[in-house]
N, C-alpha and C positions, 0 to 999 in steps of 0.2 A: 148700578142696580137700582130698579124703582123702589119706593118706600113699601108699597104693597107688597113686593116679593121679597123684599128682606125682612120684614115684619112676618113675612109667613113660616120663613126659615126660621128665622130666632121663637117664634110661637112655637112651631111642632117641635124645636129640639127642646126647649125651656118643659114643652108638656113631661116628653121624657123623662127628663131631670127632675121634675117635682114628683113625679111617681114614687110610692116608698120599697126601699131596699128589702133584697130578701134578705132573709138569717144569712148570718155569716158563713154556715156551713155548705149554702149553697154553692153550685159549679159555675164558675165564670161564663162569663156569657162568653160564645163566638159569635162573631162577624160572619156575613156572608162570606166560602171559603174562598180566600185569596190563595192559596197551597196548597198541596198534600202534604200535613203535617207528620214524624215519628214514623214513617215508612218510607220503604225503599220509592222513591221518585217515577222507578222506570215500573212497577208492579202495577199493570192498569186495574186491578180490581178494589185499591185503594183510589185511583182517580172520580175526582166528583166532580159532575158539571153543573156546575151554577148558572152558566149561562141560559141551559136549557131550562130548567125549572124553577131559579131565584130561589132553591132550597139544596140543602148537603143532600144530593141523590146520586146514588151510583151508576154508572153511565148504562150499563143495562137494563135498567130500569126507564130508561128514557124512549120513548116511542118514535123519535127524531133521531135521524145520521146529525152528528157534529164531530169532527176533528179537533185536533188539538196540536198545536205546536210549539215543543219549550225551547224555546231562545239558545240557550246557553249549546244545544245541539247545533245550531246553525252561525253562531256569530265564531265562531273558527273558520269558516268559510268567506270573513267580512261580509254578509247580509246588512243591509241596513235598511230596506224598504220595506216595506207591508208586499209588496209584489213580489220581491227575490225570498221574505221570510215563507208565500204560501206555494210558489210553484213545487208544482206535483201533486199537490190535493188535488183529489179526481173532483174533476166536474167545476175546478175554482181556475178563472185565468186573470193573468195582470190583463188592465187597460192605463197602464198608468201613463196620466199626462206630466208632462214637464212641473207641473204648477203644482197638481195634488195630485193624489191616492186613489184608482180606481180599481174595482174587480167588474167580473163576471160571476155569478154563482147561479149555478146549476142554468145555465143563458140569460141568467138576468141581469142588468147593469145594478151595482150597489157601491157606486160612489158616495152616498150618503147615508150609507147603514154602516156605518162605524160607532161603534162604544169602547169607552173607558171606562173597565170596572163596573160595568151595566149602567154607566149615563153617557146618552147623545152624544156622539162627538162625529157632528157633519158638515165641519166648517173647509174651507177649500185650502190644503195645506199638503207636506209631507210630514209622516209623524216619525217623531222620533225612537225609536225601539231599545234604547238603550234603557230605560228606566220601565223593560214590560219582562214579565217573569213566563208568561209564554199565550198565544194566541189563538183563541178558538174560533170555531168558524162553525153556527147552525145553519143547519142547510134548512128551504125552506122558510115558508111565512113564520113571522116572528111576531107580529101585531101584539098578539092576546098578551103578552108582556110586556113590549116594549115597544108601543102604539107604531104610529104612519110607516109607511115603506116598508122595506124587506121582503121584496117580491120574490127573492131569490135566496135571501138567508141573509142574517148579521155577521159583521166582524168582531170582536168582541178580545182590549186590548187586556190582560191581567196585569195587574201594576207591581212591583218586587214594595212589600211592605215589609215594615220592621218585624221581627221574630225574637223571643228573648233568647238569647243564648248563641244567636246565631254568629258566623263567621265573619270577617272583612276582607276584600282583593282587590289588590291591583292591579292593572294588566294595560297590555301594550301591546299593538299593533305595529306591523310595516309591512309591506308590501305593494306590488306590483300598482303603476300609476302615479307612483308615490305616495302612497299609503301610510299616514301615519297617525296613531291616534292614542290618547293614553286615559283612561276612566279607575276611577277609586269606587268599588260598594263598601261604603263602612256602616259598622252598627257599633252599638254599643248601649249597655243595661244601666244608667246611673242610679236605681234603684228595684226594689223587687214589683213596682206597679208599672215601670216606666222601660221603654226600649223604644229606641233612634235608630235611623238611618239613614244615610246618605248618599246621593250616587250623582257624580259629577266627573266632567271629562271633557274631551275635543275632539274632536278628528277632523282632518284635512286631507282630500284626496283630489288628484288631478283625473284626467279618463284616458281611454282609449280613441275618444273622439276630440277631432283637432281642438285644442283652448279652452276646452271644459273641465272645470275646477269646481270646489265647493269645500266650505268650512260649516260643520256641526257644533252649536256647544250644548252642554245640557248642566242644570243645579238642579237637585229636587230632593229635599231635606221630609222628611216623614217623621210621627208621632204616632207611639199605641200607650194609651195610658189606661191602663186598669184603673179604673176609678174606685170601684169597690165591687166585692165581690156581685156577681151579676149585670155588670155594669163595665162597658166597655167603650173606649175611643181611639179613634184613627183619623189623623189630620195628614194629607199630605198636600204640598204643594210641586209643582213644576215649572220651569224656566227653557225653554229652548228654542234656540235659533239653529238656521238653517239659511246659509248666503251662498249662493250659487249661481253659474251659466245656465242661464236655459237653453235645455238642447231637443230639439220637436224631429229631430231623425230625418229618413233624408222620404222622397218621393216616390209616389209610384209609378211606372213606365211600363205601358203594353202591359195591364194588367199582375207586373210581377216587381218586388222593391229594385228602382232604379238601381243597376249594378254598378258603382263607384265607389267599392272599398268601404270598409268599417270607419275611416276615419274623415267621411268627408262633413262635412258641416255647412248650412247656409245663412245661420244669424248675425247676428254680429259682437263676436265675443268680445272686443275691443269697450262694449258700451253696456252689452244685456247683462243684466242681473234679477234672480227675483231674491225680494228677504223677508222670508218667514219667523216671527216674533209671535211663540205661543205663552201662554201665564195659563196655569190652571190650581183651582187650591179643590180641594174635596176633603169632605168630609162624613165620618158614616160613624155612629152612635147606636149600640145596640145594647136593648137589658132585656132581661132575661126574669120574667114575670113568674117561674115556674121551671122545672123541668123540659116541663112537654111546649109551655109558651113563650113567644121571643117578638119583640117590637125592635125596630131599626128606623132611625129618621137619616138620609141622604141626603147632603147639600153640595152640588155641583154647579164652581163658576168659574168659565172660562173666556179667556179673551185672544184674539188673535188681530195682528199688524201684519200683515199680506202689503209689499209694494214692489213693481216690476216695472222693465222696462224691455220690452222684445220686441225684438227686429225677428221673423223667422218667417218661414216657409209655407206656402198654402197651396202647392201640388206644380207638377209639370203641365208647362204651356207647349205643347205639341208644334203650334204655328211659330213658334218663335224660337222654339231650343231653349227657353232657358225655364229658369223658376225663380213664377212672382212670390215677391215677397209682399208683407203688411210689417208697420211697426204702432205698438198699442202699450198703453201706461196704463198703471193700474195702482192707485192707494186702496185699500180694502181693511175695513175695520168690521170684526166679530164680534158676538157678546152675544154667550148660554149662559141661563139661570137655570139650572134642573133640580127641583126639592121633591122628595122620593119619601111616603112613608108608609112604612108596608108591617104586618103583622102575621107570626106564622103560627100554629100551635098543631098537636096533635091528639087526636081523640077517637074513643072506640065506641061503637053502635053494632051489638047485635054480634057480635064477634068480628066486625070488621073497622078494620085500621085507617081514619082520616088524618091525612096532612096536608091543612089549608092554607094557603095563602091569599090573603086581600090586601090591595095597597092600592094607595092617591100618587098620581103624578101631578106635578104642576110646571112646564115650561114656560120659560120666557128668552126668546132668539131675539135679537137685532143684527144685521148685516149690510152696511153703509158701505159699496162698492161705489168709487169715480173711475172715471176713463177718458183718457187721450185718443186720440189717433191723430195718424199722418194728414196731417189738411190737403183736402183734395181740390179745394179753391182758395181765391183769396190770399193777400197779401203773403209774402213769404213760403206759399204752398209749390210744395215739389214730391212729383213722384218717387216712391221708397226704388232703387236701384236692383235690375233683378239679376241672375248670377247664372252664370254657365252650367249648364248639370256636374259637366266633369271635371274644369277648370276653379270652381267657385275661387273665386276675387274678394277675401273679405274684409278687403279694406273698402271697398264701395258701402261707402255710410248715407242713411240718410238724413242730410245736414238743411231740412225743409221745416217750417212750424209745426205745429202739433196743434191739434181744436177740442174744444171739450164733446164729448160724444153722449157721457152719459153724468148724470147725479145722483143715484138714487140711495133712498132708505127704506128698508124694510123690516116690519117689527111679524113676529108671528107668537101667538097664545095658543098652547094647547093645553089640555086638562083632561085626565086617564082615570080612573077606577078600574079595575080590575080582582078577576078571583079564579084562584084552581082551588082544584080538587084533586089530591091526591089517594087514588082510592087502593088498599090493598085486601083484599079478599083469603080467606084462610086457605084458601088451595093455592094451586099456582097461576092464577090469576089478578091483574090490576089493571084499573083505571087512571087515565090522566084526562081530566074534563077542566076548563077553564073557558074564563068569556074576558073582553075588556070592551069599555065602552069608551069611547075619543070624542071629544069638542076642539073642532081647530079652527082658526082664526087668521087670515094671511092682512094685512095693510100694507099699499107698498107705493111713494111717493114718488115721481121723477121730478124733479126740481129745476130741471132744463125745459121741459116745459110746465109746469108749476100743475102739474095734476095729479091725481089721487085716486085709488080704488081699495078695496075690499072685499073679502070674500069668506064665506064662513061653511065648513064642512063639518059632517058628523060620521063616524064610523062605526060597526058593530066588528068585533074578529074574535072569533071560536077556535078552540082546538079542541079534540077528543082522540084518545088513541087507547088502546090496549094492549096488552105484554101479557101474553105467554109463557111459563118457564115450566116447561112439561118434566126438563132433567135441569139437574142443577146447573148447568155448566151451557146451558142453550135458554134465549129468548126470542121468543119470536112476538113480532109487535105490527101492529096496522095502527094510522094515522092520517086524520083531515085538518087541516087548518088554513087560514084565511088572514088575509090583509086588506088594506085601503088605502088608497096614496092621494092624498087631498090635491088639489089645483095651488100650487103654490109651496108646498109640503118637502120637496126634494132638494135642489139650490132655491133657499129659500127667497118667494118676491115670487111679484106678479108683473105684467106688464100695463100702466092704467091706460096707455095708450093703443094695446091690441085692439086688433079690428076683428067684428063677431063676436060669439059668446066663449070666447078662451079665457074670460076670467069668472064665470059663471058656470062653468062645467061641474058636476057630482062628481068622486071621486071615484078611480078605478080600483078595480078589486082584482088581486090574484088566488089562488086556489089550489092546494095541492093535496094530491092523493098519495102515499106513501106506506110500502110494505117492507119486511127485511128481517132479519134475524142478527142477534149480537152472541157472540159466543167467546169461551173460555178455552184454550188447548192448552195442553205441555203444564197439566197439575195447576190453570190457573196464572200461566206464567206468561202468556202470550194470548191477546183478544185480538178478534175479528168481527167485523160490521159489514154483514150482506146487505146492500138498499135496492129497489125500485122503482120510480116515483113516475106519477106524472102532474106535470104543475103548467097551468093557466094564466095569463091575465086576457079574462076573457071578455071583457070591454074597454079595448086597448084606443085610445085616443088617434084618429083617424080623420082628416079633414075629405071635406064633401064635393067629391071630383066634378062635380055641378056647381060649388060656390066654394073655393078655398077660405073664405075668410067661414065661413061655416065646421064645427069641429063637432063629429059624431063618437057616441062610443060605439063605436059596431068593431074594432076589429080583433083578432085572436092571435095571440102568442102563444106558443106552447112548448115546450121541453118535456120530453122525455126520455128518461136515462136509468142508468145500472150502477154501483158505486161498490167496490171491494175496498176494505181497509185495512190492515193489519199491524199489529206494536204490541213491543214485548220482548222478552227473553225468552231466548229459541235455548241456551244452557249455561253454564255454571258463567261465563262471562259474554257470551254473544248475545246480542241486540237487533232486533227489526223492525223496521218500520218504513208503509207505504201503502201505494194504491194504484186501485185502476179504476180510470170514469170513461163511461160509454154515453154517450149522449145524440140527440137531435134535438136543436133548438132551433128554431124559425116563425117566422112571421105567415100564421094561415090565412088569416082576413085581411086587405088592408083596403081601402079606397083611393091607393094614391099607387100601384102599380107595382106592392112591394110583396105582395101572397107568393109564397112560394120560396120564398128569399131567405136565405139562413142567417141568423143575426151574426152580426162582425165584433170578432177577436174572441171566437169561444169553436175549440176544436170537437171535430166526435168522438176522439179518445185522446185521452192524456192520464198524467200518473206521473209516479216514480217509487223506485224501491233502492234502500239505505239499509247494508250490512255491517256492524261496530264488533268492535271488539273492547272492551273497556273493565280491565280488572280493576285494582281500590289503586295498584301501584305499578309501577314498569310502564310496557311498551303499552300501547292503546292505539286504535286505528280504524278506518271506515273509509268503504267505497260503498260505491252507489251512480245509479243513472234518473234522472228526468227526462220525460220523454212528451212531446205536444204534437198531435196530429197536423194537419192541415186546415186553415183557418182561412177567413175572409177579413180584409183590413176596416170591411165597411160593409153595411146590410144593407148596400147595392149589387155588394157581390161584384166588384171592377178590379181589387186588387185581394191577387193570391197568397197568402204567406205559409212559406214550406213548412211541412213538419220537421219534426227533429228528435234527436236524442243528445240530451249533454254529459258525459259522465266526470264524477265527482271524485275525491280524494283527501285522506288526510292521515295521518300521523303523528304522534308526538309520545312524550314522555312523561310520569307522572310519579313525582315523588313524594313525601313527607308536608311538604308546603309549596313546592313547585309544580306547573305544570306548562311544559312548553307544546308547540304544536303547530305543523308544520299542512296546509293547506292548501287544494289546489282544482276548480273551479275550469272548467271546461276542458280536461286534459288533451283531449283529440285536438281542441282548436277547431272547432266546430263554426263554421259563419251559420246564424241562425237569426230571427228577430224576436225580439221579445215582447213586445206589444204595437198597438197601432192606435192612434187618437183618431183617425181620419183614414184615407188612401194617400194623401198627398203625406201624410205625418207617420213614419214608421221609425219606431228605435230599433236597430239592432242591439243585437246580445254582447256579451264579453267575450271578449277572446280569450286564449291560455291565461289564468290567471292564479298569481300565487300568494298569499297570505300569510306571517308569520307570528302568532300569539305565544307570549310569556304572563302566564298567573303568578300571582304570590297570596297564597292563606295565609291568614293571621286570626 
């Protein structure tokens, strides 16, 4: 951490701190809400999205489709990814690479729109899910609060914080692959300002595809200490690793995934490994100046150790029968700074009801990736061995030197202001108007050949929307909002060595237009979110079919889609929840041959719908199906991947402090694929897969 940015942190929380107390009689401050507190969990009209607005707003009230997904519904199923936690959100698909965490949302790629708790978190990893209380997804540009990227909507991970009074469990996993994993949530109150908790565990699971294995661990101990009345704090810290096979799926052939069985594999398990080492500590400090006003200073720092060694697969050689391989090393050092201080308060003019938000961001990224590869000349160089499609050989190693390929360091500064407006009007009318203004900053070294560049962007992103609510129980809302994605701004780093003006480029902008209706059925018990949308990046970076090393913004992406949602209580103990996304996403303009082309690993419908049964005691249970149209592995459009439906299961028993339950994950046995990195790189899905979980409350 530089001096400058740790001096800025210790400043704005110390400001806090020196501020003077309210009367004692006043109401403790809260936090931005980590939970739906003192209500029933499953009642969406107590749900409030933080995400959307950085304020306690009730999701009908919000002008933006976002989803929401609580963990504790899907980790009976073993989920462990951000991919297997969002499939069946309409309009969301995995792209998940062997390495890190990809989506598509709404056709947009958003590997690097991921947050913790609403700070950054866009470093190249798998994140761990065990220590997230559940996971929302806005759809749509996200800028005006949570600057660069988000052309397609944020991830947004909720962290399980300490609660006084709350429960502790421990629970156990087995299952199918060898499955086996055991995690403790403990809390505990050591006095009436103070509540702890803990959440730490392992798991070990082997796959369904040949020699692929992987060990999770996770430590991540939390503090809330009520300092005094009006005056709040939350420290948590995390630990997790992640040591795994990497497994890049198998090839494409004639257009469709090379037919060779779910279990085939081309790397070389004998040697590949990647190991992921995350550290994050956060910090969020809020008082409570008033009733109606509330100040919060954020301090987020995280570091990640990324190192690998893959031998794998880079598509079917037609003149030869086989598949070339590459093999590439990778040390990788992360480091965010994110200090967040924002201030909300509420106030009336004229008979109408403002709640404002303003807040300073302050980033600070470094990301220090090295790299190997197979030396292709020179002393001890030998070509990586390539494998049979249907035979693969994986003891054919390559036992040749390895040369350095890359060195590089990249630091990037950005710095955010921002402000909404929350407007409510004495009819059934509101407002949501906000702006954020961005200064970014990319520097990025390569050290192999010892050069240097820079590059410095500015951004404007607006949003405005209005909500409707004619009958109690209906909103109907329209919304614009805007993004910017700086040259350097996404996997963070520039190249100083590009040829042309690829490090000099303005930043691109997306744009979406969105209409829809959120509503209330069954006395309140069950909500629905009708959307529309149509969303832009309409100066899509495009190189100059006259001079490639020349990069224009002329070309047009666009998406547009339809989104049904629905959760909730259908009656005294039944449960629903799902959806249906319609879409077209494609590439309209491009200069390189690609107009007309539908972006790759994003279907024109997908969904899924999930029916429970879950009383307080006894039997409990849920089926359900996900379902994924027809996709392209690559926005070349050369390899196909089938639609499908997978349907779901589970069962168990629920007693006084126990609760067993018994899971089961593609019951048909369905061969399907579940994302694609490439055309030559496609994972398949799980086969018949079965899960066994035992809770213990205390």
């Amino acid at each position: 951490m530089s001096v400058s940015t740790l001096s800025r942190a210790l400043g704005l929380g110390t400001l806090i701190l020196a501020l003077p107390l309210p009367p004692a009689h006043a109401a403790t401050a809260h936090l931005p809400a980590i939970r739906v507190d003192g209500a029933d969990a499953d009642d969406p009209r107590v749900s409030e999205v933080d995400t959307a607005t950085r304020t306690r707003t009730p999701a009908r009230e919000v002008p933006q489709a976002i989803d929401a997904v609580k963990l504790d519904e899907l980790r009976k199923y073993g989920a462990s990814t951000l991919g297997e936690a969002l499939a069946g959100i309409p309009n969301v698909s995995s792209a998940q690479d062997t390495r890190f965490d990809a989506l598509r949302i709404r056709g947009f790629a958003a590997g690097s729109d991921f947050y913790l708790d609403g700070i950054r978190d866009d470093s190249q990893y798998v994140r761990d899910l065990r220590n997230i209380e559940r996971v929302e997804v806005l759809k749509g540009p996200a800028a005006v609060l949570y600057g660069r990227g988000s052309q397609g909507g944020i991830v947004n991970r909720v962290s399980k914080a300490p609660q006084p009074g709350r429960e502790s469990s421990l629970e156990a996993q087995a299952g199918s692959w060898n499955l086996r994993s055991f995690y403790a949530d403990l809390s505990a109150d050591p006095g009436d300002s103070v509540s702890l908790r803990l959440n730490a565990g392992q798991e070990e699971q082997d796959s369904f595809r040949r020699r692929i294995e992987g060990t999770r661990q996770l430590f991540a101990p939390s503090v809330h200490w009520r300092v005094a009345p009006g005056l709040d704090w939350v420290a948590q810290y995390e630990y997790s690793r992640y040591r795994r096979t990497p497994d890049r799926g198998v090839p494409g052939v004639d257009g469709r995934p090379a037919d060779v069985g779910r279990r085939a594999t081309y790397g070389d398990p004998g040697r590949d490994y990647i190991d992921d080492r995350a550290r994050g500590f956060r910090s969020r400090l809020a008082y409570r100046l008033s009733p109606d006003w509330q100040v919060r200073h954020t301090l987020g720092v995280f570091r990640l150790h990324s190192e690998f060694d893959n031998t794998y697969l880079t598509g079917y050689r037609a003149a030869t029968g086989k598949v070339g391989r590459v093999r590439w090393q990778q040390d990788l050092n992360t480091r965010n700074i994110v200090n967040n201080l924002e201030t909300e308060g509420r106030f009336h003019t004229a008979g109408i009801e403002h709640r404002v938000l303003a807040g300073l961001e302050f980033g600070d990224q470094q990301r220090s990736p090295t790299l190997h590869r197979a030396a292709s000349r020179g002393p001890g160089a030998r070509p990586v061995p390539q494998l049979d499609l249907y035979r693969p050989d994986l003891s054919q190693q390559h036992q040749g030197a390895m040369e350095l390929a890359s060195d590089a360091r990249h630091q990037a500064e950005s710095r955010g202001f921002y402000l909404q407006d929350q407007i409510r009007f004495s009819g059934a009318w509101s407002v949501l108007a906000g702006v954020r203004l961005d200064r970014f900053r990319i520097e990025s070294a390569n050290r192999v050949l010892g050069m240097s560049a820079s590059h410095r962007s500015r951004g404007v992103s607006p949003r405005l929307g209005v909500v409707w609510s004619p009958l109690p129980a209906h909103s109907f809302y329209a919304s614009y909002s805007k993004t910017f994605s700086p040259t350097g701004g996404g996997t963070i780093g520039i190249a100083p060595n590009a040829r042309g003006n690829a490090n000099r480029l303005p930043p691109e902008h997306t744009r979406q237009y969105e209409a829809g209706v959120k509503s209330d059925w069954l006395g309140g018990g069950l909500s629905t979110t009708l959307a529309v949308y149509q969303l832009e990046l309409y100066n899509r970076r495009t190189r100059d079919p006259d001079d490639p090393s020349f990069i224009r913004l002329t070309g047009l992406q666009r998406s547009r889609g339809l989104e049904l949602t629905a959760a909730g209580r259908l009656a005294a103990n039944w449960y629903l929840r799902g959806g249906l996304g319609l879409q077209h996403a494609s590439i309209v303009k491009d200069g390189n041959g690609m107009a007309g082309r539908r972006v790759g690993n994003v279907a024109q419908r997908n969904g899924g719908i999930y029916l429970a049964y879950r009383p307080a005691e006894g039997w409990h249970g849920e089926i359900g199906a996900t379902f994924m149209g027809q996709r392209y592995a690559d926005s070349a459009n050369t390899v196909t991947l089938p639609g499908y439906a997978r349907w779901d299961a589970a069962v168990g028993y629920r007693q006084a402090r126990w609760d067993w339950t018994l899971a089961m994950r593609n019951l048909a046995d369905k061969t399907y694929y579940a994302s694609a990195a490439s055309a030559g790189q496609i994972r398949p899905g799980e086969p018949r897969t079965v899960v066994a979980t035992a809770r213990y409350r205390f």
